[in-house]
N, C-alpha and C positions, 0 to 999 in steps of 0.2 A: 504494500500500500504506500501510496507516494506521501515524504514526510511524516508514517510513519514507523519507529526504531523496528529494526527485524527483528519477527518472532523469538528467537535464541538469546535478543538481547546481551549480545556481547558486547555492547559498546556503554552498556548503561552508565550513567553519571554516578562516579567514585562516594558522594557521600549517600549514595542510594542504598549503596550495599550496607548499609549503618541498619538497616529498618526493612529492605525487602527481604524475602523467604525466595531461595532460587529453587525452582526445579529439580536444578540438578544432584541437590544436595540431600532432598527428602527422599524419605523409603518409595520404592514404586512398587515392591509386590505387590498392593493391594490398589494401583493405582486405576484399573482400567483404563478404557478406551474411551474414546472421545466420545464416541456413540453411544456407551451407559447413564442410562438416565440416573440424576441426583441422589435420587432416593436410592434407588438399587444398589448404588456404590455403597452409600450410608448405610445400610444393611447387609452386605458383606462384610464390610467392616468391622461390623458390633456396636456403627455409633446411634443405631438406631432400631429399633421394634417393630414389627409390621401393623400393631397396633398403633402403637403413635404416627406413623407414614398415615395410616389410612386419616387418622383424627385431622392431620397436617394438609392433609389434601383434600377433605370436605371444607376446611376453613380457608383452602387456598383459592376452591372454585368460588368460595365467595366475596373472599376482600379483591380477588383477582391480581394477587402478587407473588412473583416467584416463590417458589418452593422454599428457598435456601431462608429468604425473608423469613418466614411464617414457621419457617423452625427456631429460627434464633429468638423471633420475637416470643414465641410461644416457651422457649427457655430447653426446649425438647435436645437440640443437639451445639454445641459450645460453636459460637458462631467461628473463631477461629479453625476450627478442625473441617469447619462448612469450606471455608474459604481457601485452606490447602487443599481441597480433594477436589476444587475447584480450579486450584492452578494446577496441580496435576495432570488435569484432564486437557486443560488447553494449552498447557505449557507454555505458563505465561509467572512470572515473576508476581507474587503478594505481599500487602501488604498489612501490617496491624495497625490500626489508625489509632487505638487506644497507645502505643508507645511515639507517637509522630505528633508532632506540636505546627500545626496549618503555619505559613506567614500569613498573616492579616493584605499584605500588599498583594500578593500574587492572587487573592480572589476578585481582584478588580480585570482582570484575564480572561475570566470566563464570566457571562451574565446570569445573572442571578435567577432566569428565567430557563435557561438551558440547564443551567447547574438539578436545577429540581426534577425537570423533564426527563434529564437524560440519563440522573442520576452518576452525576460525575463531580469530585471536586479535584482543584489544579491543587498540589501538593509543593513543592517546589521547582524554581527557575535555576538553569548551570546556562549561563550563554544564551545556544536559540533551541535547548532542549527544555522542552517543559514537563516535568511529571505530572501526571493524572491518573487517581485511584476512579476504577468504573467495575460497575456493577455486573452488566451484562457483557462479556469477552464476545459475542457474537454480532455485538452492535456496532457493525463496522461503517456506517453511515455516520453513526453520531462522532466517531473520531474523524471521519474527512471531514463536517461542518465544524468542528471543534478545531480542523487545520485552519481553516480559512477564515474562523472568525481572531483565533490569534494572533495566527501567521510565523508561529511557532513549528518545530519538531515535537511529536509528542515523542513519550517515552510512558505508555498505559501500564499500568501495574490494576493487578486485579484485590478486592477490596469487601467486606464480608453490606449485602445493603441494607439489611439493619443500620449497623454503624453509621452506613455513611450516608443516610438520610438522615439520619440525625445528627450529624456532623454537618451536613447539608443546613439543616434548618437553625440550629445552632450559629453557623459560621454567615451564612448570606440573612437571618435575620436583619442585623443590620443595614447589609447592603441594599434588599426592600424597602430599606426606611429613611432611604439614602435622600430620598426628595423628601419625605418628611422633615428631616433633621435639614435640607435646604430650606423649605418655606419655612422653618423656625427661625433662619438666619437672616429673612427676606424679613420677616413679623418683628424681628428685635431689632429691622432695620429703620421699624417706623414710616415717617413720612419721609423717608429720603429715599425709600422704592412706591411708584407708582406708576401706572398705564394713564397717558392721559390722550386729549382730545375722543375720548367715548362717546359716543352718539345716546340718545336715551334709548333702552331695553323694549320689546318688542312684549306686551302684557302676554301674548301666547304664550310666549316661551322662559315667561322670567322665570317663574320656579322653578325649572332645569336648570336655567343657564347660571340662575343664579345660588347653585348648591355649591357650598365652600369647597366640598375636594376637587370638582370641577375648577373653580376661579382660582384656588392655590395652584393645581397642578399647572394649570397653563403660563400663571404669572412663575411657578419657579421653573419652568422650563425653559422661559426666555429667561430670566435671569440665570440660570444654570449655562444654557448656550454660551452667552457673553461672558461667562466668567473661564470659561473653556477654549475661548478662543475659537466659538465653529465660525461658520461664513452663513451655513444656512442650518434651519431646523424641517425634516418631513415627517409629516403625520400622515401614515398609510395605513387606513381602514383596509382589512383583507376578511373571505368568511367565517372563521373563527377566532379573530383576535383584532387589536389594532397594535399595529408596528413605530414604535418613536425613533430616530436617529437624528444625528448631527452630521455636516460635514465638516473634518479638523483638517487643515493641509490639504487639503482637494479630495479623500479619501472618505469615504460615511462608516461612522460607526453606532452600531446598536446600542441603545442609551435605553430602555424599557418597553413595555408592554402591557399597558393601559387598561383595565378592565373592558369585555367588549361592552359594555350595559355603555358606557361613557362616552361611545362614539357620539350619538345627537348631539350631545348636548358641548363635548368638544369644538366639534363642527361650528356651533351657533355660537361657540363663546366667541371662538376666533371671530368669526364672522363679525361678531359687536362691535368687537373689538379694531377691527378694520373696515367700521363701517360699509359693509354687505348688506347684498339683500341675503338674511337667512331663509327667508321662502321659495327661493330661485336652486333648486340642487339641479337644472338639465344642463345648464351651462356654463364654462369656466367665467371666474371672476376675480377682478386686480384691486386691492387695495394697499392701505399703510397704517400701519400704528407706531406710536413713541412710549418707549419706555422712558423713565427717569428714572436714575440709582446717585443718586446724591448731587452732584453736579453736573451730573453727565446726561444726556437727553440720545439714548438709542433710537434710530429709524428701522423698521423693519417693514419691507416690501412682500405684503401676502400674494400669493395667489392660489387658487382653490382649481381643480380640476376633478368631474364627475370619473369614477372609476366603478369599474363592478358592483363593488360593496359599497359603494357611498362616495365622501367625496376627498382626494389627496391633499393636504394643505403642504405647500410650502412658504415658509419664512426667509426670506434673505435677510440676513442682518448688517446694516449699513453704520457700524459704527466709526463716527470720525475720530476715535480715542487712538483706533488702529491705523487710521487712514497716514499713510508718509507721503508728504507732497515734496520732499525734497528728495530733488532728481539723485541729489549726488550722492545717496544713499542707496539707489538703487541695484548699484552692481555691475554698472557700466563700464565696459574697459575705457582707459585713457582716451583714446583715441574717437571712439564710440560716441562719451560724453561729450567730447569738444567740439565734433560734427553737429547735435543734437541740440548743443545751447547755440551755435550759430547759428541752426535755423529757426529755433524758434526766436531767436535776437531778431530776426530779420522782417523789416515792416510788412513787407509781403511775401506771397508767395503761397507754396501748401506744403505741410506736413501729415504723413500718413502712417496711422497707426495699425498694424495687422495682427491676425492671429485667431485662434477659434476660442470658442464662448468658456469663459474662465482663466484666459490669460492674461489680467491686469489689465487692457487696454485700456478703460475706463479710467480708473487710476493712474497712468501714463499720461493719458490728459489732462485731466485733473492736475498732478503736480505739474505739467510744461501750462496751464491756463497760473497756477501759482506762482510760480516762475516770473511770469508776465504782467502778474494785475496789480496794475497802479491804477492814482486816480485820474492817470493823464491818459488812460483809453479807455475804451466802449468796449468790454467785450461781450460778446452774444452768444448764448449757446442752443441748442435744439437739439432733445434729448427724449428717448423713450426706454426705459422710464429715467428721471432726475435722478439717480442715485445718492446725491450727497449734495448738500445747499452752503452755496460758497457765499462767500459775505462779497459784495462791490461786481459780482458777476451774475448779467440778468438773463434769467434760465425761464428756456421755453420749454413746457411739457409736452411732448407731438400726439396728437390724437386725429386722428385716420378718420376714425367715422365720423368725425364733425369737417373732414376734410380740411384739419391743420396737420397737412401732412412734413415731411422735411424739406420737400421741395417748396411749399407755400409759408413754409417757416423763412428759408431761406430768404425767398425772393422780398418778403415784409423786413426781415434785416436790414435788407441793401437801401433802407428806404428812412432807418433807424440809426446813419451817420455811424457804423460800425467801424475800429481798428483790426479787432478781432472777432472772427467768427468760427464759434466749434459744432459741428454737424456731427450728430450719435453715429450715423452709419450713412454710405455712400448703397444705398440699393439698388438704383436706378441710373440711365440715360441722364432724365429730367435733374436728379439732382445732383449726378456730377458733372454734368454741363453747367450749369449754375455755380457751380464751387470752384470750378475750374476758371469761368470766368471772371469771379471774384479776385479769386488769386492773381488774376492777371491784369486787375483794374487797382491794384494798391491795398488789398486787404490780404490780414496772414488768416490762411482759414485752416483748423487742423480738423481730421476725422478718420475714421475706422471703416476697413472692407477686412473682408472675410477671404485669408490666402493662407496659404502654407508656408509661404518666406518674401521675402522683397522684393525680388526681381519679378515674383509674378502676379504681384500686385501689378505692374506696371502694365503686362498683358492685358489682365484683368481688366485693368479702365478702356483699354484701346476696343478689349471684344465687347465690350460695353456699348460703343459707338460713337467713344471721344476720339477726337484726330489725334493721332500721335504727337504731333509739333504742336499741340495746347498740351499734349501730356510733357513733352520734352519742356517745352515752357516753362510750366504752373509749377508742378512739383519739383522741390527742392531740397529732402531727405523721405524715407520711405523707415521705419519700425516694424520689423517682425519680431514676434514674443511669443514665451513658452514660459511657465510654471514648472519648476522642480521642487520635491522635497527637500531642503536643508538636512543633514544628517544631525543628530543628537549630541548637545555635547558634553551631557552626564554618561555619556556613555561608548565616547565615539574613539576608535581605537584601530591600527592599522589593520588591515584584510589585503590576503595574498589573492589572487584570482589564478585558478590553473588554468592552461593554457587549453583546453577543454571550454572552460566560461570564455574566454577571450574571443574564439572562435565561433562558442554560438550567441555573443554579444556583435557581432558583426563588424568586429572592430579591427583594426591595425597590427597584428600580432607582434611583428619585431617592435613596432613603435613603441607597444604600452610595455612590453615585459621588463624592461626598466625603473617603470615609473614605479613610486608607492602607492598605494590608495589606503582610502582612508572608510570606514563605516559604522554603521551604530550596532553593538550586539544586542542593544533591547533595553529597557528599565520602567521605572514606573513614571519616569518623567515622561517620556513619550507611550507608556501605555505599552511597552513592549516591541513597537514599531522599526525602535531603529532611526525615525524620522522626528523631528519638530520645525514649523516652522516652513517655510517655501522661500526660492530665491527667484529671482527672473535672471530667463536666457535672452541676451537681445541681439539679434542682427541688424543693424542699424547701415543702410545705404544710402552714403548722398549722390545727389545728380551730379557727378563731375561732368566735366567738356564732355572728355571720351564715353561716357553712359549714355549723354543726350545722343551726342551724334551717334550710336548705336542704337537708339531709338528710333530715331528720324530715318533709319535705312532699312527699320523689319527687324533688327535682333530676335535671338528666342531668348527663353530664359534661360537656356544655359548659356548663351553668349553675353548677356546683360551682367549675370553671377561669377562669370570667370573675369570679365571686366572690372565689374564692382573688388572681384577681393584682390584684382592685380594690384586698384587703389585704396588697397588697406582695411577692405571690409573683413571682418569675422563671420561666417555664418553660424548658426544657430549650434549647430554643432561643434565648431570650433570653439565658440563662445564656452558652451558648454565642458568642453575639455578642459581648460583652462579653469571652470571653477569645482572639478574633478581634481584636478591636480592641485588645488593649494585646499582641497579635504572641505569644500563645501556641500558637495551634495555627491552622488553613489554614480557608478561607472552606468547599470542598471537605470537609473532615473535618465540621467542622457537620453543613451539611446531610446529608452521609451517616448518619449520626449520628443524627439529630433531625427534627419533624416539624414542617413551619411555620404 
């Protein structure tokens, strides 16, 4: 099974052997076959009566729990002696949970909701091996979900499940109460946590909407979010449960599981709360609500989409506590940077920010508009949706169906004595011909299309059906971007790659086998990951002479890209190498990342 330890367990983690029972060390005469049922064994044995089996198994058809359970619970046979006749048969390494002391850290590993389910608890972490006592050795499903929700090696040891339901219940107690013990911290925070701009409550629905575990869980769940660091919160109604997650670093992780009874009434809190209509579940719907947590005023961007079971909520959370508007923090090579503040230094022109949906472009703007805004220009923006409300720059929200589209945003600018003009997205003909001529009439206009790197940005506007000599013109640098995870650095320490990963990393072999690299083994600062934190990759190309005039005669994009890096350009990959080699983010994230 992939990532997880071989059966034989030769390689187990050294202080394992302090606590596990091997195999190979117990008596086998009496061990049977994999195929003798529990009981049967137990009664060769001696450790059991065909009396008590039968009493054992009238009470087993009815709480409906393993055998081995219902002996130990019922006191019938020493759950230890259950639990060797149990590793015997599967030849599987066990354990005694009554001499093993749980870490309190390492249960935040596995969710509190799987733990009970699947009747498993994480035991201890060596590296990227994690132990896990489990009940059922034949539940070879629940260790690949158990792979992937960690992203750990396991290394299963088998476990008597008496014990370890109630070591279960014992140990993630807590962790159940984990929001609890949050809204208590939210409640003694007084009035410096509150949701404001609320719309008045809808009398159908108030006594649902307004039942305290409903209004606490939602209010600590955006406060939970934001103290976590996610970007966005999902609430996915499915047919027997509802699903909560965060997204931390561009990655989602499972954060609870809501009782089903509390989907309506969830649904409709939110909905208040970002003033919705709650009577409308056919169609998706966008709104906003603000948190306050003492001096800080959180935006969070809803939107609701109809699914199967009801209806998906996501929260984007736009806090400006995180937001960095200064460029020179970014991550920008030398060279990079000094292109980037020339052009946006430059009274006109166009500057173009690329990349697919969650690659900072927004915030790229953002700090090159901060950069820029003094009270000696006009800048203008035309946005869908505003992400984040800048002081001295006047922001237009784009709404379509009233036919304020970007294009009719635009053209009302030019009419508004603008210096600067920032357009959300170039999606059309109409309004990069508009932008284009902007730029070429004395105004710096900066915006976003949707490319895979720089050079074919520039394709991009010409297949569009802008003349290439308004593209050579107008634009005067070009920004492709990519998000990497940051490596850990409570935890980040060197990593050898064989030459095996090197090769099916798609990479350079003679080049890298030199270099060092650097990685995270895992901790509880980052939840085990390895990761915290994201950096941006940027390729960054200005219009030289020679780019135009490889314009203006048909280039492709690979002749425009060999050009661009003759003059000094990085591409996203190279970018990327570079912040591999001085140990900021994993060989792995690159190339996922970037194209070689």
């Amino acid at each position: 099974m992939p990532g997880v330890r071989d059966p034989a367990y030769r390689g187990r983690p050294r202080s394992a052997r302090n606590f596990i029972y091997n195999h190979e060390t117990m008596a086998t005469a009496a061990a049977g076959s994999n195929g003798d049922r529990l009981g049967e064994v137990l009664l060769r044995e001696g450790l059991l009566t065909r009396e008590q089996l039968t009493a054992a198994t009238a009470d087993q058809r009815t709480s409906k729990h393993r055998l081995g359970y219902v002996l130990a619970k019922l006191g019938m046979v020493p759950e230890l002696e259950i639990t060797k006749v149990l590793a015997r048969q599967y030849r599987m390494p066990a354990v005694d949970l009554s001499r093993f002391e749980v870490d309190p850290r390492i249960l935040k590993l596995v969710p509190a909701d799987m733990a009970t389910k699947g009747v498993v608890l994480p035991l201890k972490r060596e590296g990227r091996i994690l132990t896990v006592a489990i009940a059922d050795p034949t539940d070879l499903g629940l260790l690949e979900d158990l792979k992937f929700i960690t992203r750990f090696d396991l290394f299963p040891v088998l476990a008597g499940e008496y014990s370890l339901r109630t070591l279960i219940e014992k140990h993630y107690a807590n962790d159940q109460q984990e929001l609890q013990s949050l809204l208590k911290d939210m409640e003694a925070a007084g009035e410096d946590v509150e949701i404001v701009e609320e719309q008045e409550e809808e009398a159908v629905t108030q006594a649902q909407i307004e039942d305290a575990p409903v209004v606490k869980l939602i209010n600590g769940l955006l406060i939970d979010a934001v103290k976590r660091g996610a970007s966005d919160i999902h609430i996915e109604p499915f047919e027997h449960e509802i699903r909560v997650r965060y997204r931390v670093d561009g990655a989602l992780l499972e954060i609870m599981r809501p009782p089903l009874k509390m989907k309506a009434a969830l649904t409709s809190r939110v909905k208040i709360l970002s003033q919705l209509n709650i009577a409308e579940r056919r169609v998706p719907q966008d709104g906003r609500l603000k948190l306050k947590m003492g001096n800080r005023v959180i935006d969070f961007r809803v939107s609701t989409l109809p699914v199967l079971y009801g209806e998906k909520i996501v929260l984007r959370i736009l806090d400006k506590g995180n937001l960095t508007l200064d460029l020179t923090k970014f991550g920008f090579e030398p060279k990079a940077e000094k292109d980037l503040m020339r052009a946006i230094l430059n009274p006109y022109g166009m500057v173009l920010v690329t990349g697919p949906t969650g690659s900072g472009k927004t915030t790229t703007l953002y700090s090159a508009l901060s950069r820029i805004n003094t009270t000696e220009v006009n800048i203008m923006t035309a946005e869908d949706p505003v992400e984040y409300n800048l002081m001295g720059i006047n922001q237009v929200l784009v709404r379509n169906e009233i036919g304020l589209t970007f294009a009719a945003a635009l053209k009302a600018f030019l009419r508004q004595d603008p210096n600067i003009i920032m357009i959300g997205e170039i999606r059309d003909l109409e309004t990069g011909g508009i932008a284009i001529k902007a730029a070429l009439t004395g105004h710096l206009v900066l915006s976003t299309l949707h490319t895979n790197d720089a050079p074919s940005t520039i394709t991009r506007m010409i297949d569009m059906g802008i003349e290439a000599f308004n593209v050579a013109s107008a634009v005067n640098l070009v920004v492709a971007q990519r998000l990497v995870r940051r490596i850990c650095k409570d935890c980040k320490g060197v990593h050898q790659y064989t030459d095996v990963e090197l090769q099916s990393l798609g990479t350079d072999l003679e080049k890298l086998r030199s270099l060092q690299f650097m990685k995270g083994s895992g901790c509880e600062t980052c939840s085990g990951t390895g990761y915290k934190g994201r950096a941006g990759l940027y390729e960054v190309m200005a219009l030289t002479p020679e780019v135009r005039r490889l314009i203006l005669r048909g280039g492709s994009v690979a002749e425009i890209q060999e050009q661009a890096v003759a003059d000094g350009m990085l591409t996203l990959r190279m970018d990327g190498m570079k912040k591999v080699e001085r140990g900021v983010t994993t060989l792995e994230e690159v190339v996922k990342e970037t194209a070689g």
